[in-house]
Short mmCIF file of the C-alpha atoms (twelve columns), coordinates in Angstrom:
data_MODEL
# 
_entry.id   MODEL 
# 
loop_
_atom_site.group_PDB 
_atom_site.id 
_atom_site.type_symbol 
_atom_site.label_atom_id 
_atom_site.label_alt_id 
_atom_site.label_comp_id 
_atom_site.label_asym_id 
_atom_site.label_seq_id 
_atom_site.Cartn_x 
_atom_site.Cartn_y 
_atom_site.Cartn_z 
_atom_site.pdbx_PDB_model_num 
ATOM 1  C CA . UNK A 1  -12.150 -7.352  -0.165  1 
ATOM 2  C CA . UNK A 2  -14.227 -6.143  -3.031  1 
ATOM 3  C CA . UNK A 3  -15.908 -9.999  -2.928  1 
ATOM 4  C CA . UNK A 4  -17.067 -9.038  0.469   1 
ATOM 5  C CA . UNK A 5  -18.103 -5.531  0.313   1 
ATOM 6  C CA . UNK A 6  -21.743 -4.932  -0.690  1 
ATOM 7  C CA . UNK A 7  -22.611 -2.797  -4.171  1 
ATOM 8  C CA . UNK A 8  -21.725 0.857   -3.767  1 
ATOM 9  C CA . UNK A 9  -19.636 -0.211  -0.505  1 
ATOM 10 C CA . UNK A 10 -16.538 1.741   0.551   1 
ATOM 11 C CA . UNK A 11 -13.276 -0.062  1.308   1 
ATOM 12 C CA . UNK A 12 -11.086 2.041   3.620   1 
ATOM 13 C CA . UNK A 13 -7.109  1.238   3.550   1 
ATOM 14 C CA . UNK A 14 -4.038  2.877   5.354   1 
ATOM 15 C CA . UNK A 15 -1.100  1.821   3.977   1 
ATOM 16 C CA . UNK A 16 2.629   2.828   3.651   1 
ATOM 17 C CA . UNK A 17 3.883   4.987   0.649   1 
ATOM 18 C CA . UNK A 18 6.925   4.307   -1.307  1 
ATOM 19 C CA . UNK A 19 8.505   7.645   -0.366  1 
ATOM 20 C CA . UNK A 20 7.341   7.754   3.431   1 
ATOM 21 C CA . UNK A 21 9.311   6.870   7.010   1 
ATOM 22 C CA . UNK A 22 8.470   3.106   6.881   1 
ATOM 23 C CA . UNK A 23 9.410   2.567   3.479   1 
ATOM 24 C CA . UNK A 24 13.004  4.157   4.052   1 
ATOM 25 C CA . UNK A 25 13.152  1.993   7.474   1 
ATOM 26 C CA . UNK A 26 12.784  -1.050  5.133   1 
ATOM 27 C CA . UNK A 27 15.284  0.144   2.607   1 
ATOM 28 C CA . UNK A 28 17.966  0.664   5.766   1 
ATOM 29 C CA . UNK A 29 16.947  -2.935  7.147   1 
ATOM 30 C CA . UNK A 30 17.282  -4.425  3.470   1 
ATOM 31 C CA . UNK A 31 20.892  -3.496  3.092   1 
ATOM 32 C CA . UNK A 32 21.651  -6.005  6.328   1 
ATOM 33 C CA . UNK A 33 18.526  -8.388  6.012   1 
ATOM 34 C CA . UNK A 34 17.206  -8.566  2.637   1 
ATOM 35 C CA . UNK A 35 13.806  -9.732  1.689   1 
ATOM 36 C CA . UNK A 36 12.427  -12.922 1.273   1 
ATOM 37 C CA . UNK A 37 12.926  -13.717 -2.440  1 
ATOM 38 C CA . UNK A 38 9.342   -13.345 -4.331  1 
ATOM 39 C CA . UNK A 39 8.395   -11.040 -1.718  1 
ATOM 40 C CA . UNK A 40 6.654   -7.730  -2.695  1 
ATOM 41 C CA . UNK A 41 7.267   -4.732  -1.177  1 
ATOM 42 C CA . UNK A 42 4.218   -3.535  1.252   1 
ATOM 43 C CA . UNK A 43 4.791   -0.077  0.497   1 
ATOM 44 C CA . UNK A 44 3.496   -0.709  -3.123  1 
ATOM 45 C CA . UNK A 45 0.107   -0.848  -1.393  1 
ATOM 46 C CA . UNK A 46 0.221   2.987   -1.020  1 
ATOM 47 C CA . UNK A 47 0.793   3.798   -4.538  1 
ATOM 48 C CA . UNK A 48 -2.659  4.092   -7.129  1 
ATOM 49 C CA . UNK A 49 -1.128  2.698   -10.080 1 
ATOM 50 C CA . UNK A 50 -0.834  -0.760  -7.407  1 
ATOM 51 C CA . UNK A 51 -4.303  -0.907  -6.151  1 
ATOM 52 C CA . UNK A 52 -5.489  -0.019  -9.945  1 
ATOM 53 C CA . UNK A 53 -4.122  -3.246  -10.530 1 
ATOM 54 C CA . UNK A 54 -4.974  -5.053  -7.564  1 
ATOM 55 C CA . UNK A 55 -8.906  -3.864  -7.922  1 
ATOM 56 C CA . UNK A 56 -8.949  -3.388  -11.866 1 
ATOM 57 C CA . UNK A 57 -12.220 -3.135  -13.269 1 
ATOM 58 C CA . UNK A 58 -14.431 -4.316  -10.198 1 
ATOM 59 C CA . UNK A 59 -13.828 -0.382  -7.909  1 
ATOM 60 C CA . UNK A 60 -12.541 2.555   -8.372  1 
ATOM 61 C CA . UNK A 61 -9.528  3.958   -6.195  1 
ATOM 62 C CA . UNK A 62 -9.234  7.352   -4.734  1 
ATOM 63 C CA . UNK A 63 -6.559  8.142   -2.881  1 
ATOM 64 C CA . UNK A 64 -5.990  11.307  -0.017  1 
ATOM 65 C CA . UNK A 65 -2.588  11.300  1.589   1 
ATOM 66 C CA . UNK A 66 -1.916  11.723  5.203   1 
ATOM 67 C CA . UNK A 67 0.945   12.702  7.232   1 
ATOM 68 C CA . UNK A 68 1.565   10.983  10.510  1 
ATOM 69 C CA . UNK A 69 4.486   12.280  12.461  1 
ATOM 70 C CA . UNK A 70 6.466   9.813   14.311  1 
ATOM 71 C CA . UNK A 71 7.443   11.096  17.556  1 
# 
């Protein structure tokens, strides 16, 4: 992404959080169907201390939480 994205360009992301309705969903599933072994967790994509890793040096992540409501 950051390849792609022009100097002082934004990249946008919604993602799942650790601690959120998804990621509790896959902790339910994984107790009957467990992950592919190697396989990362998606909901690591919601935490900073992940995309600090995943970006390093080349951006700067800022995160603002969100609450959708699953009805």
């Amino acid at each position: 992404m950051i390849r792609v994205c022009r100097r002082g360009g934004k990249i946008a992301l919604a993602n799942w959080t650790p601690e959120g309705f998804i990621c509790k969903l896959f902790k339910t599933i994984g107790k009957y169907v467990p992950p592919a072994p190697g396989v990362k967790s998606p909901a690591l994509w919601g935490t900073e201390a992940h995309l600090d890793t995943l970006f390093g040096a080349k951006g700067t992540v800022t995160m603002k939480g969100r609450t959708f409501v699953f009805r």
